[in-house]
Backbone bond lengths (Angstrom), bond angles and torsions (degrees), N, CA, C in turn:
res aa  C-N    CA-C-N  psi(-1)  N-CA   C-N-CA  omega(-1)  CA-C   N-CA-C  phi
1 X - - - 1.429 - - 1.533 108.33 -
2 X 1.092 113.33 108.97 1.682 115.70 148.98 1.284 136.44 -33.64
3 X 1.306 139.85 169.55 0.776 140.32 158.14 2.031 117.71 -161.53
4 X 1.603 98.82 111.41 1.699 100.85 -151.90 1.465 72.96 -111.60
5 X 1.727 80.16 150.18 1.655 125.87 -160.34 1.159 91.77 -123.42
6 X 1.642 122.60 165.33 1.502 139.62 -137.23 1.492 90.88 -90.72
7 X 1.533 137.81 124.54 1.049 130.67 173.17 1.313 127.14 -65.48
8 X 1.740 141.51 120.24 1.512 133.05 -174.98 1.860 102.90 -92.26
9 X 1.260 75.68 150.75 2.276 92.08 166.97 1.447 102.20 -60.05
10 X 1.133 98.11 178.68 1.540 99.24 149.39 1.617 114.95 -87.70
11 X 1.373 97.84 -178.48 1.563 115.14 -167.24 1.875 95.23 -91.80
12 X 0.900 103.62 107.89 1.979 92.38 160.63 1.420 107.86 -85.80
13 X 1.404 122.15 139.49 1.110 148.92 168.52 1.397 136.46 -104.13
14 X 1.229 128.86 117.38 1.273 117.53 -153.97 1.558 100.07 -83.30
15 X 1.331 126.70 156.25 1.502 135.57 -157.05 1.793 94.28 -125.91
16 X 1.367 98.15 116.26 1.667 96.51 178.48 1.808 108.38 -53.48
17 X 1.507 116.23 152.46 1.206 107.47 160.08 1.401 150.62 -47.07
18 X 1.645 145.26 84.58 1.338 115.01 -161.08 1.342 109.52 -97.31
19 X 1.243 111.22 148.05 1.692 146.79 173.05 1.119 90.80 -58.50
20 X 1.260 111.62 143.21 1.834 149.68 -173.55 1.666 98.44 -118.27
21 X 1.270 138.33 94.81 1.218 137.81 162.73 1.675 114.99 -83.96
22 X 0.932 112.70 101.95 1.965 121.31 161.30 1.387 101.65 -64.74
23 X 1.309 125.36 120.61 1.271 147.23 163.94 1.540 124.44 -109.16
24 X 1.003 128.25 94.28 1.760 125.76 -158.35 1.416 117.72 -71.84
25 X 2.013 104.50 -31.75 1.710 118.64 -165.39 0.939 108.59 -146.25
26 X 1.178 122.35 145.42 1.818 110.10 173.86 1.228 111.54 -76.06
27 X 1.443 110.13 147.32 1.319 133.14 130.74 1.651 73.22 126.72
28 X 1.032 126.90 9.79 1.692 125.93 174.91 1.477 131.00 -59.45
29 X 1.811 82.78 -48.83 1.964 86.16 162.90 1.576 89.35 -141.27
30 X 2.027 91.96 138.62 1.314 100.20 173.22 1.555 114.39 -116.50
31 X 1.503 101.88 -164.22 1.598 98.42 179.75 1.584 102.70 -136.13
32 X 1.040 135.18 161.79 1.398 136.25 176.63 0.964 111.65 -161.70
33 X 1.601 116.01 152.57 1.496 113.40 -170.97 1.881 90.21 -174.26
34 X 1.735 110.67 144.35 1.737 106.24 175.30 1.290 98.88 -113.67
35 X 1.490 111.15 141.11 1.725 126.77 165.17 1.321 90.22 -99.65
36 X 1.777 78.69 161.28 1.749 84.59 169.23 2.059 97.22 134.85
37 X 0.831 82.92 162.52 1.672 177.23 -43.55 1.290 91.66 -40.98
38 X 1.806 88.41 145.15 1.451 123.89 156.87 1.464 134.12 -104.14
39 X 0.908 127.87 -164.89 1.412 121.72 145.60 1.106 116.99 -89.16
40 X 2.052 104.74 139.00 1.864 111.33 -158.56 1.613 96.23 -77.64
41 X 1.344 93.17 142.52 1.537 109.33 158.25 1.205 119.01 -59.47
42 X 1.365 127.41 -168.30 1.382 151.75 166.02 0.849 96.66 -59.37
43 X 1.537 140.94 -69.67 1.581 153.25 -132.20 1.752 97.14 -108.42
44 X 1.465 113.88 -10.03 1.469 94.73 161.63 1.628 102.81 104.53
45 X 0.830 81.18 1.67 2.202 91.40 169.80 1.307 140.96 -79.18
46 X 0.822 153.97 99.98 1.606 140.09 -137.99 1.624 88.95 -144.75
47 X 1.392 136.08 0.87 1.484 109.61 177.58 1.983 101.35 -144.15
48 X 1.326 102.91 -172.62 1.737 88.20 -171.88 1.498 81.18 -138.11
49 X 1.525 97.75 171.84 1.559 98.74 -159.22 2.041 84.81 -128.65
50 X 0.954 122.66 125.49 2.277 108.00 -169.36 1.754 99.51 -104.44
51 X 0.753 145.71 39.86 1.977 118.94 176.84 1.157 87.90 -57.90
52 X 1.878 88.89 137.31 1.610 110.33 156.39 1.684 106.29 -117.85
53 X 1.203 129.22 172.29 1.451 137.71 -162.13 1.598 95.94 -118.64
54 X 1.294 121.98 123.77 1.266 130.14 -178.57 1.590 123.14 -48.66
55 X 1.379 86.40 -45.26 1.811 111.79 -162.34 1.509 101.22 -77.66
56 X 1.427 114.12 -47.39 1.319 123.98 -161.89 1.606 104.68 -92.51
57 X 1.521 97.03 -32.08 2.032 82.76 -156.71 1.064 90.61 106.83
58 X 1.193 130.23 -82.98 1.125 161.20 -154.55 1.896 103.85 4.56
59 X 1.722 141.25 107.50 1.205 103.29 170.94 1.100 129.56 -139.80
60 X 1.431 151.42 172.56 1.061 147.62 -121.70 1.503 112.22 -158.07
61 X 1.396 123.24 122.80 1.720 120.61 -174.80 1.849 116.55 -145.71
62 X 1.270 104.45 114.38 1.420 123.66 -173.80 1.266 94.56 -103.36
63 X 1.621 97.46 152.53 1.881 115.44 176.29 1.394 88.04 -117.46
64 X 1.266 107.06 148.23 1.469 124.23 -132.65 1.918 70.96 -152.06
65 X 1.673 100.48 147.30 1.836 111.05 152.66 1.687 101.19 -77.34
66 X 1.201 127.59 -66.72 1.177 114.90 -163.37 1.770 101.65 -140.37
67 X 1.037 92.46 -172.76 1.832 102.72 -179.92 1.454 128.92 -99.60
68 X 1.845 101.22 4.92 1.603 103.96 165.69 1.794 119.78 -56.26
69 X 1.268 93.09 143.46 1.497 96.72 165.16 1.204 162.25 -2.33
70 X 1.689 86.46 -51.59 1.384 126.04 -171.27 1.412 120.29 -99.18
71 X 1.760 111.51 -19.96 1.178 132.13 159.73 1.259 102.69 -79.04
72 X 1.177 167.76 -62.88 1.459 166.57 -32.12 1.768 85.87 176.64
73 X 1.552 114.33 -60.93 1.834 111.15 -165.12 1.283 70.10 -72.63
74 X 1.711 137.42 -86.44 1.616 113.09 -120.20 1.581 88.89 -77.36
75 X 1.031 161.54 5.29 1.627 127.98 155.67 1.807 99.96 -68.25
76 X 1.419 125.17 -51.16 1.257 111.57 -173.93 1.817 109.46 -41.20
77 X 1.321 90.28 -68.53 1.320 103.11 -162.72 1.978 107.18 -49.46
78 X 1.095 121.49 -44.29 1.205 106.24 173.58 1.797 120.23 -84.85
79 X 1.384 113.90 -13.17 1.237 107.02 -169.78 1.615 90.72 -104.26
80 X 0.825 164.51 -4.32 1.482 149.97 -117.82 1.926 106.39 -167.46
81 X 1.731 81.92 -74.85 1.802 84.81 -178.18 1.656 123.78 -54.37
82 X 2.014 92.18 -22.48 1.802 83.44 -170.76 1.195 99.56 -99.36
83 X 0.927 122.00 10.30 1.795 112.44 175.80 1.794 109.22 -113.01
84 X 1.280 114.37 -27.00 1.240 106.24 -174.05 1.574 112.67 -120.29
85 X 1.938 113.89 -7.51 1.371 119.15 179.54 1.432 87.89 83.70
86 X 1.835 100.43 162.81 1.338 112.72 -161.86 2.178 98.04 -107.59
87 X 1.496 100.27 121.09 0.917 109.69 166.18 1.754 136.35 -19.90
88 X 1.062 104.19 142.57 1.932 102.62 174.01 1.725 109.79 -95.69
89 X 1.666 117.95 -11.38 1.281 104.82 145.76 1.493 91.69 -165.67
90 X 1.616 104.69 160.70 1.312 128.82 156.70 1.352 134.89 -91.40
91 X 1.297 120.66 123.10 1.573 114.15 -173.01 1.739 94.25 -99.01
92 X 1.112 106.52 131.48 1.449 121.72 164.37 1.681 128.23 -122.34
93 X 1.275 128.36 154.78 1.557 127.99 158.42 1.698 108.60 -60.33
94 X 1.379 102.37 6.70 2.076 85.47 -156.85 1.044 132.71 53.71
95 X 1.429 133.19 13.32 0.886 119.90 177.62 1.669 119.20 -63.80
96 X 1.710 108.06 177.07 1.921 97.53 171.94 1.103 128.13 -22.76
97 X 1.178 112.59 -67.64 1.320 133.11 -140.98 1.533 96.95 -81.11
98 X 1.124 117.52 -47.38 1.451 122.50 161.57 1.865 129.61 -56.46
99 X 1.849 102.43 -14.14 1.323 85.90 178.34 1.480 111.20 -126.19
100 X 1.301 111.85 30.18 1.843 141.85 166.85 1.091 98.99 -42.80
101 X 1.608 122.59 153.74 1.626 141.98 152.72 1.484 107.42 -44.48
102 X 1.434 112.22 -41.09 1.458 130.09 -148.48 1.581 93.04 -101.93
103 X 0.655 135.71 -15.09 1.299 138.64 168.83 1.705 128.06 -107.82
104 X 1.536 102.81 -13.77 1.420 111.05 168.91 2.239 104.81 -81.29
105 X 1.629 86.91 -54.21 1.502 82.80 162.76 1.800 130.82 -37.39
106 X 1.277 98.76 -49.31 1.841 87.74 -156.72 1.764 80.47 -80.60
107 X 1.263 136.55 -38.78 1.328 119.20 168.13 1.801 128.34 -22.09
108 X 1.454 103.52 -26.73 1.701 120.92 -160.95 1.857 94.39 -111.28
109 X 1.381 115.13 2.84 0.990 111.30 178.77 1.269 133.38 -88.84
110 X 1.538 120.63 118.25 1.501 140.51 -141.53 1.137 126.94 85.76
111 X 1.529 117.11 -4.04 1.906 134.47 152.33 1.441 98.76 -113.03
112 X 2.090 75.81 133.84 1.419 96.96 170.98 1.256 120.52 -114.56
């Protein structure tokens, strides 16, 4: 024998607001974010570095030694800025490494 209990709705949940970004060109607003650690490569790499391109999707992944700062601008800056020009903004997690001196700089790089 059973015995049935008062049936509930579901739960509605309120859904935070999301932001609508207009993007006109690629490579205009990006996104970035480091995985990792992995297991090191050959070449001494143990983490990955992701920008994706707003407009396009478009995305992009460097092996990186580690997730300091300083690794993080010069892969942008040589893998990224000279091929695609330096962004009008960056979306980040904030994390450290992302909110460095050394990393706010090469952000300002090609504005003066």
């Amino acid at each position: 024998m059973y015995k049935l209990c008062g049936c509930k709705g579901p739960q509605i949940r309120s859904r935070g607001a999301l932001k609508l970004y207009n993007v006109g060109a690629p490579w205009e607003r990006m996104a970035i974010d480091v995985a990792g650690p992995f297991p090191e490569s050959e070449s001494g790499n143990k983490y990955f570095m992701v920008v994706m391109d707003y407009f396009t999707k478009w995305p992009e992944v460097f092996a990186i030694p580690n997730q300091e700062a300083s690794a993080v601008a010069d892969k942008l800056v040589h893998e990224v800025f000279c091929r695609f020009g330096v962004p009008l903004e960056i979306h980040s997690d904030q994390g450290r490494n992302f909110e460095s001196q050394i990393f706010q700089k090469t952000c300002r790089y090609g504005y003066s």
